[in-house]
C-alpha positions as CSV (number, residue, x, y, z in Angstrom):
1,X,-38.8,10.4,6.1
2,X,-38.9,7.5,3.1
3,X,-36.5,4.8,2.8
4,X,-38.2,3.8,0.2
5,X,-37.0,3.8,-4.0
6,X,-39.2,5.8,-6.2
7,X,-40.2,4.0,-8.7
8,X,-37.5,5.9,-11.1
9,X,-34.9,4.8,-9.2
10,X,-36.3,1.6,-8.9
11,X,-36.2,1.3,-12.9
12,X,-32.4,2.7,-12.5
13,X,-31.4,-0.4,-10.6
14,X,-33.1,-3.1,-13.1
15,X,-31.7,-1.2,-16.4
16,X,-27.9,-1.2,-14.9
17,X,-28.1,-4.8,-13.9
18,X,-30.1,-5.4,-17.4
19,X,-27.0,-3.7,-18.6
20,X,-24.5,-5.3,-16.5
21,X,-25.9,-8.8,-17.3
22,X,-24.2,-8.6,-21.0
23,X,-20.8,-8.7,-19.2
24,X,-20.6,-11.9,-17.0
25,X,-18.0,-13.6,-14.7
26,X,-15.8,-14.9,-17.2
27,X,-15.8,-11.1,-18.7
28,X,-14.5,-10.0,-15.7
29,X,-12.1,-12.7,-14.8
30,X,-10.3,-12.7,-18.0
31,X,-9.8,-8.8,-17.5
32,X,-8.6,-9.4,-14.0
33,X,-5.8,-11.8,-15.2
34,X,-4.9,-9.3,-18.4
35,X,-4.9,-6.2,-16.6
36,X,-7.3,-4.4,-20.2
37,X,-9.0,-2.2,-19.3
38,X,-12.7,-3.2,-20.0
39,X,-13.4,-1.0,-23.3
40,X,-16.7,-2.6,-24.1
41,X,-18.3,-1.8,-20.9
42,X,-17.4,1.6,-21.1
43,X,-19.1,1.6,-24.4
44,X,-22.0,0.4,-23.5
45,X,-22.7,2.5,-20.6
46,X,-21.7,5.5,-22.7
47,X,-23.9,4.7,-25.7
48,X,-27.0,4.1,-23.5
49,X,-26.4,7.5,-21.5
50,X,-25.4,6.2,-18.2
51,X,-21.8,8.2,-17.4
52,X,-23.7,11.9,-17.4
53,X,-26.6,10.5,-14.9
54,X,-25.8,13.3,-12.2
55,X,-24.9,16.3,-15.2
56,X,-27.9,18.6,-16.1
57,X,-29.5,18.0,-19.7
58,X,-27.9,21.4,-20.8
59,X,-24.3,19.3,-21.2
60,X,-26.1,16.0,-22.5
61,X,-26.3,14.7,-19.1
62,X,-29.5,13.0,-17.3
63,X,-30.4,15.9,-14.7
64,X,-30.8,13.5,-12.1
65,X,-28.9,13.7,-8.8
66,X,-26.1,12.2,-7.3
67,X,-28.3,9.6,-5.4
68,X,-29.1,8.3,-8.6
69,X,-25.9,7.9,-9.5
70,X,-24.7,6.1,-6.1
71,X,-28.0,3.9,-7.2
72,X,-26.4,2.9,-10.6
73,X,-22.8,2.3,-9.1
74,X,-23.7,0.0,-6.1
75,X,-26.0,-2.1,-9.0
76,X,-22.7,-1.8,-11.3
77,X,-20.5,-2.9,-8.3
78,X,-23.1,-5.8,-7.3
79,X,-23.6,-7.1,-11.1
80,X,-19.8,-8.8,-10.0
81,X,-18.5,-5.7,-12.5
82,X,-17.0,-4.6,-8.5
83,X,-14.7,-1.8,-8.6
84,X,-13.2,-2.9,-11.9
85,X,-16.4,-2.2,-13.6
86,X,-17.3,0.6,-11.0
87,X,-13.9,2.3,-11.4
88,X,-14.0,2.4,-15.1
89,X,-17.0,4.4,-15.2
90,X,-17.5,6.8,-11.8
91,X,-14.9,9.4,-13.1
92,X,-17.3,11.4,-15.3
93,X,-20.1,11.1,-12.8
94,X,-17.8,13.0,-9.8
95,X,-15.1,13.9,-11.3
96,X,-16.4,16.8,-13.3
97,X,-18.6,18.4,-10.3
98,X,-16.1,21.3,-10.4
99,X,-16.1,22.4,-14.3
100,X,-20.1,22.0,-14.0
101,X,-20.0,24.4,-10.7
102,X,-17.1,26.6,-11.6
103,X,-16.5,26.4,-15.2
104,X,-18.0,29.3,-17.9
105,X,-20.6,27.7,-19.9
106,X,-18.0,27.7,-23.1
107,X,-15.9,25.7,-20.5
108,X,-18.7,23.3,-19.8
109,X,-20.0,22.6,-23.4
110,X,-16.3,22.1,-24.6
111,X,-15.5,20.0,-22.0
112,X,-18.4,17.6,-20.5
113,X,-20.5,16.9,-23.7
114,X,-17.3,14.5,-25.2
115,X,-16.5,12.6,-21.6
116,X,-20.5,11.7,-21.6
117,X,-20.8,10.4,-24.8
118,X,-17.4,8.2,-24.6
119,X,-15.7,9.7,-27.2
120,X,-12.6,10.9,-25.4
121,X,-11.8,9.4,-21.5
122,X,-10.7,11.9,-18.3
123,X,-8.7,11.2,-15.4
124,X,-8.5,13.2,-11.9
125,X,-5.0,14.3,-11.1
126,X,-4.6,15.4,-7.4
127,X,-2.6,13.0,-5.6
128,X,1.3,13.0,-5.5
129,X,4.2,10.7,-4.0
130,X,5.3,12.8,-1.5
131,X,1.8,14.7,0.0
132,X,0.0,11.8,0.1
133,X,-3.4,13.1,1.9
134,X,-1.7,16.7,2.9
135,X,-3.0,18.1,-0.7
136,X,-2.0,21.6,0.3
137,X,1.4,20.8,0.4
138,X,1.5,19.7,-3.4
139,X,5.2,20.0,-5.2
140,X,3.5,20.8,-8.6
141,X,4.1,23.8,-10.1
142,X,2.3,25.4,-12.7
143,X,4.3,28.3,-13.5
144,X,2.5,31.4,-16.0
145,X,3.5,32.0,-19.2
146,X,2.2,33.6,-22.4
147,X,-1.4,32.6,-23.2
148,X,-1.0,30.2,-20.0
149,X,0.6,28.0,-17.7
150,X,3.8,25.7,-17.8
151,X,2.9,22.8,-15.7
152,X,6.0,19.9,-14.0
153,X,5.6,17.3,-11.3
154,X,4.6,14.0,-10.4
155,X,1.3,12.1,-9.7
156,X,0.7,9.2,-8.2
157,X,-2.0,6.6,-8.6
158,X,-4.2,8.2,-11.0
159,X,-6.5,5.8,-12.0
160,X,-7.5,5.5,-15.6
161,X,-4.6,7.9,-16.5
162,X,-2.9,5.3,-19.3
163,X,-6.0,5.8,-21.5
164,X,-7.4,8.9,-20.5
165,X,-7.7,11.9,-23.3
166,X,-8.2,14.8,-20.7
167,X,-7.6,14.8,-17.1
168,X,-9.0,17.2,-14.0
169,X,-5.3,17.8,-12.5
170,X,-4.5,20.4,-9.4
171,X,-1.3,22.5,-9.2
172,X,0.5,25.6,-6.9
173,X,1.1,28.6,-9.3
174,X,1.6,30.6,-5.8
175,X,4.6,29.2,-3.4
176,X,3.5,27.7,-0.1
177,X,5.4,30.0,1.6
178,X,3.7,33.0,-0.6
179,X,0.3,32.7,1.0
180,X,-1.4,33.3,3.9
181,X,-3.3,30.3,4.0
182,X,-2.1,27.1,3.0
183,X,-5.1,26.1,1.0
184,X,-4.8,29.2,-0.8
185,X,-2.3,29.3,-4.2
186,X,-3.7,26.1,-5.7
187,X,-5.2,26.3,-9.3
188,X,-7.4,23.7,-11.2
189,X,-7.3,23.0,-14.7
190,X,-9.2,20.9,-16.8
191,X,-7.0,20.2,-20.2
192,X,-5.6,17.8,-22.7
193,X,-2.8,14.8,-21.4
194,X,-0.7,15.4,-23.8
195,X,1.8,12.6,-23.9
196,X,4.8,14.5,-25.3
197,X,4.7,15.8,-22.2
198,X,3.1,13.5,-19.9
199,X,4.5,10.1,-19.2
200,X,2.4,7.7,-17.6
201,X,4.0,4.6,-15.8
202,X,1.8,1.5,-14.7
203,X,1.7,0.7,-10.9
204,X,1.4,-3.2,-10.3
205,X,-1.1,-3.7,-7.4
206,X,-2.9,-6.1,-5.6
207,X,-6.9,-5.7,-7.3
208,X,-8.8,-4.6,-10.0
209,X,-5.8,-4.9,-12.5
210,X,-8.5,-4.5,-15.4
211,X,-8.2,-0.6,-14.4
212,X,-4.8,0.8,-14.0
213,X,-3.2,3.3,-11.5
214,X,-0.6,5.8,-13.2
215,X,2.3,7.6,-11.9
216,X,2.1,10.8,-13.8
217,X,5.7,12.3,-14.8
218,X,5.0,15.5,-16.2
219,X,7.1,18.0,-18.0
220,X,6.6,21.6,-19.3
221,X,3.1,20.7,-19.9
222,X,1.7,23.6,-21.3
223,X,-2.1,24.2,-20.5
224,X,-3.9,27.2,-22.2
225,X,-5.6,30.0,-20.0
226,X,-8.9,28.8,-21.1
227,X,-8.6,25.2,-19.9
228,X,-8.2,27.0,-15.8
229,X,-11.6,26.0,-13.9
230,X,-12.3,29.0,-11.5
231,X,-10.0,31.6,-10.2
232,X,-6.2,31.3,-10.1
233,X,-5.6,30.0,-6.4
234,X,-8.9,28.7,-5.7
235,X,-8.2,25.5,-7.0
236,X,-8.5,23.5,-3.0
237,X,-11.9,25.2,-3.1
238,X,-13.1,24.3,-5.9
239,X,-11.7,20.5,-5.6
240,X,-14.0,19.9,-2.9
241,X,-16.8,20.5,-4.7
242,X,-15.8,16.4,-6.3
243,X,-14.9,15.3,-3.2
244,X,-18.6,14.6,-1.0
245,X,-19.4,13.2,-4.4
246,X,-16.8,10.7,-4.6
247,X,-16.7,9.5,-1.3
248,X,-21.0,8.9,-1.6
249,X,-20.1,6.9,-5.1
250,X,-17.5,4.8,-3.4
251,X,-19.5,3.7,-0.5
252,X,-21.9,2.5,-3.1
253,X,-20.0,0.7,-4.4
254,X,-18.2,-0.8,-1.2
255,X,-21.9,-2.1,-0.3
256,X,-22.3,-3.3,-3.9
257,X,-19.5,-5.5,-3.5
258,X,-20.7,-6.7,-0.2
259,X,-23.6,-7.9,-1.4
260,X,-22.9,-9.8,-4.3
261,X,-19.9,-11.5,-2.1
262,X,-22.3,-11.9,0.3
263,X,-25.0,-13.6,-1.9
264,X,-22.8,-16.0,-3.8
265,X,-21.2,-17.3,-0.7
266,X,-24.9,-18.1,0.8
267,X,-25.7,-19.9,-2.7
268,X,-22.4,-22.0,-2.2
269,X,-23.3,-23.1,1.4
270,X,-27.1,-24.1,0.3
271,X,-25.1,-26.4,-2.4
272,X,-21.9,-27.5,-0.4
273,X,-23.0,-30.5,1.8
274,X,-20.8,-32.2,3.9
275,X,-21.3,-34.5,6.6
276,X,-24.7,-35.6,4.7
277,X,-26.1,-31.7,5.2
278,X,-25.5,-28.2,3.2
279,X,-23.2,-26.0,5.2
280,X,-25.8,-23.6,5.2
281,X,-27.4,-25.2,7.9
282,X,-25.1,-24.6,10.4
283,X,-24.7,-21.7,12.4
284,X,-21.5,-21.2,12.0
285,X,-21.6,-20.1,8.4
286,X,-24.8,-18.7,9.0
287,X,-24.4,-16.1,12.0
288,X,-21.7,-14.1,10.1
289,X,-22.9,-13.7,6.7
290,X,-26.0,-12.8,8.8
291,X,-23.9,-10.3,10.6
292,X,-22.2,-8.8,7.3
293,X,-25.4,-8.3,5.6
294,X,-27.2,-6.2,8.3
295,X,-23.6,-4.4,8.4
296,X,-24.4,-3.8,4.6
297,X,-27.5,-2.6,4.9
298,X,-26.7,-0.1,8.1
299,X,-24.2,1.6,6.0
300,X,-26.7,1.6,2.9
301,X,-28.5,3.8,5.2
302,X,-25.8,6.4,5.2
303,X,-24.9,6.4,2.0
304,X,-28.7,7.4,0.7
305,X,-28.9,9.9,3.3
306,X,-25.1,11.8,2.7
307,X,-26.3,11.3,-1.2
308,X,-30.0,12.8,-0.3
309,X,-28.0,15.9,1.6
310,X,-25.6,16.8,-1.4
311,X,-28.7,16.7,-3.9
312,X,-30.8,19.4,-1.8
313,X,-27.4,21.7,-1.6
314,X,-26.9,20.7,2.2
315,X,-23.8,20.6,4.1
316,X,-23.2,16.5,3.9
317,X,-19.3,16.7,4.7
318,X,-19.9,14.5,7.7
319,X,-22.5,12.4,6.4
320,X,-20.3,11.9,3.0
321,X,-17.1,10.5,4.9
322,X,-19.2,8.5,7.3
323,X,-20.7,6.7,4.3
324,X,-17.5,6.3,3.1
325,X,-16.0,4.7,6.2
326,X,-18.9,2.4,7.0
327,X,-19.5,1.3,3.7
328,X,-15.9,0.3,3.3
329,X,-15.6,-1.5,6.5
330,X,-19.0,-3.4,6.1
331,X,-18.0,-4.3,2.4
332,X,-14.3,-5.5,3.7
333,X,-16.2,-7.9,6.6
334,X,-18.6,-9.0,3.8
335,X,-16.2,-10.3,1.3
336,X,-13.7,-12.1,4.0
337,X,-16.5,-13.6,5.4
338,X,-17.7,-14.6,2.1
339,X,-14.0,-16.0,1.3
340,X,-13.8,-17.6,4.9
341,X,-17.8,-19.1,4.3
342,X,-16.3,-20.8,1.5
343,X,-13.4,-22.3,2.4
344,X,-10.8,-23.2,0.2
345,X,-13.0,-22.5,-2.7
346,X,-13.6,-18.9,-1.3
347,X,-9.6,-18.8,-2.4
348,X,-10.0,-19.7,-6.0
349,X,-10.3,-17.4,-8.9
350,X,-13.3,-19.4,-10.5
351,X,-16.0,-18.8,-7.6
352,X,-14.9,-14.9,-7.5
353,X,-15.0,-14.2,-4.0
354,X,-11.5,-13.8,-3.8
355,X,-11.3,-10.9,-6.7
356,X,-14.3,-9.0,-4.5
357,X,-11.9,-9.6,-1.1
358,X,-8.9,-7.7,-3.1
359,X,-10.8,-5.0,-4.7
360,X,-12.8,-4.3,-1.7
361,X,-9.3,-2.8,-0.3
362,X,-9.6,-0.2,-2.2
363,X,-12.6,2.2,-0.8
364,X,-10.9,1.3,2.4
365,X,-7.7,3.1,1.6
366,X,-8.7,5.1,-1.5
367,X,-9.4,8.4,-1.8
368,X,-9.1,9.0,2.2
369,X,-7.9,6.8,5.1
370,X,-10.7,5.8,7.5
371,X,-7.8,6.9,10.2
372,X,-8.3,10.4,8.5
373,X,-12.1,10.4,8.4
374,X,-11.8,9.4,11.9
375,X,-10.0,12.5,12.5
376,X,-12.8,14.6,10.2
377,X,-15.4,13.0,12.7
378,X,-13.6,13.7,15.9
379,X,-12.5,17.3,15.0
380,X,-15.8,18.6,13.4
381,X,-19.0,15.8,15.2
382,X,-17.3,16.5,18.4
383,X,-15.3,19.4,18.5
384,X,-12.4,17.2,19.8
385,X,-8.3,18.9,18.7
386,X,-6.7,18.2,16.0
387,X,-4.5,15.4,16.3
388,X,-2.5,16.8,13.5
């Protein structure tokens, strides 16, 4: 047992924040208030090779492994890029675990090589406005035709969606009611957004306006048979092959954002004096950034070891959504206690704090409810029923 960084990942961490350094506070403000989405820094991460970090070298990826990645994010995330700068970038790293695992190798030199190198951007299209987290009861329809599918139905909050080229989207081409088991009759396709027949609607939201979430309208979209991933109604199956992924990424990144709060509200309260002393000094801004770092670095802990299980092919279900939860809760107590620490400049825009508190809601809702991990944990750690 090491909980030690090689000293390849070590290098990982000082070239992302090298990287990160070229796009400062005010980049990230003035993104926030605009709501653009940040085209430089996907750029730049895409020109220096950063997006395929966890693909093999045979798609013009790094080879490395997903703890790599989680590495990279939680640097991106703690640059002060948070989840705008994490968000714009951690699709291609999970997102296209299922063409890489089930996709022919045709599918995966088509399909990956482009979304590395930043020439064309992908979204992933599961969630819908009337399933919510119950993805086996999606309304989608993909319906077969000659040479393909006919795709119609809605998604909801599909982030990156507005200036995606491809997206990773999940449909029913076998009726609920047709199959035995409900995770069964789903397909996953991998194709083109085309906008004749895709229309993409902007959700105003509370953080990280810089990268948008999309309702997805989407009508007689017409996906060819070669653009299916895997075998028709194995889709659920094959989704969850992005899913530990993701959930390792996003804890990352929670802690990320936890740290940086965390570290520029203990810089304000060495500076801030009042009544003749810094802040700093007294324990009652000390004890609970105290507290909300060694928070952060407990759910560090989980995070490198769910990321260390999925890179040696172990089952890290449990370990994955635990991150995800911890992470998300530590990086929540960080950045309010940062906010609180600093009082009512904590609340303005110009000492940042207060765009980490509102995009740190995100991996506490997003992609699963820690009221639904809770209910992974309880069912499968300790064989408790199903509550529903």
């Amino acid at each position: 047992m090491d909980f030690a960084f090689t000293e390849d990942q070590l290098n990982i961490r000082e070239a992302v924040l090298k990287l990160c350094a070229q796009f400062g506070d005010d980049y990230w403000l003035e993104h926030d208030r605009s709501g653009e989405w940040p085209v430089e820094f996907h750029r730049a991460f895409a020109e220096n090779g950063w997006l395929g970090i966890a693909m093999p070298e045979s798609v013009g990826g790094a080879g490395l492994g997903i703890t790599e990645a989680a590495i990279m994010m939680q640097a991106v995330a703690e640059s002060g890029a948070g989840l705008s700068g994490a968000s714009a970038i951690h699709g291609p790293v999970f997102g296209l675990e299922p063409v890489m695992h089930f996709g022919t190798e045709a599918q995966q030199q088509r399909m990956i090589p482009p979304i590395l190198s930043g020439e064309a951007k992908m979204c992933f299209a599961v969630t819908e406005p009337n399933t919510g987290l119950d993805t086996t009861s999606l309304k989608t329809r993909a319906t077969k035709v000659d040479g393909g599918y006919r795709l119609n139905g809605e998604k909801i909050w599909i982030t990156n969606a507005h200036v995606a080229d491809f997206m990773l989207i999940i449909a029913r081409t076998t009726a609920l009611e047709d199959v035995k088991k409900k995770t069964e009759g789903l397909t996953l396709f991998y194709t083109r957004l085309d906008r004749a027949h895709v229309e993409h609607r902007l959700i105003p939201k509370m953080g990280r306006h810089a990268v948008g979430s999309n309702m997805l309208f989407i009508t007689d979209l017409f996906v060819p048979e070669e653009d299916r991933i895997g075998a028709e109604g194995q889709g659920f199956k094959i989704l969850l092959q992005g899913l530990n992924p993701e959930r390792v990424l996003l804890g990352a990144e929670a802690t990320g954002l936890g740290k940086v709060a965390i570290q520029r509200a203990a810089k304000y309260a060495q500076e801030r004096i009042v009544f003749g002393r810094p802040i700093g000094q007294n324990q009652g801004i000390q004890h609970p950034l105290a507290k909300a770092w060694m928070q952060l670095a407990a759910a560090e802990l989980m995070v490198w070891k769910a990321g260390m299980l999925f890179d040696k092919g172990l089952e890290c279900g449990v370990e994955a959504n635990a991150a995800k939860f911890l992470a998300a809760e530590a990086g929540y107590e960080a950045c309010q206690t940062a906010v609180m620490s600093m009082g009512g400049m904590g609340y303005a825009q110009e000492y940042h704090v207060e765009r980490y508190l509102r995009e740190v809601m995100i991996p506490r809702i997003a992609p699963v409810s820690p009221h639904q991990i809770m209910n992974f944990i309880a069912e499968r750690v300790l064989e408790l029923p199903r509550s529903y």
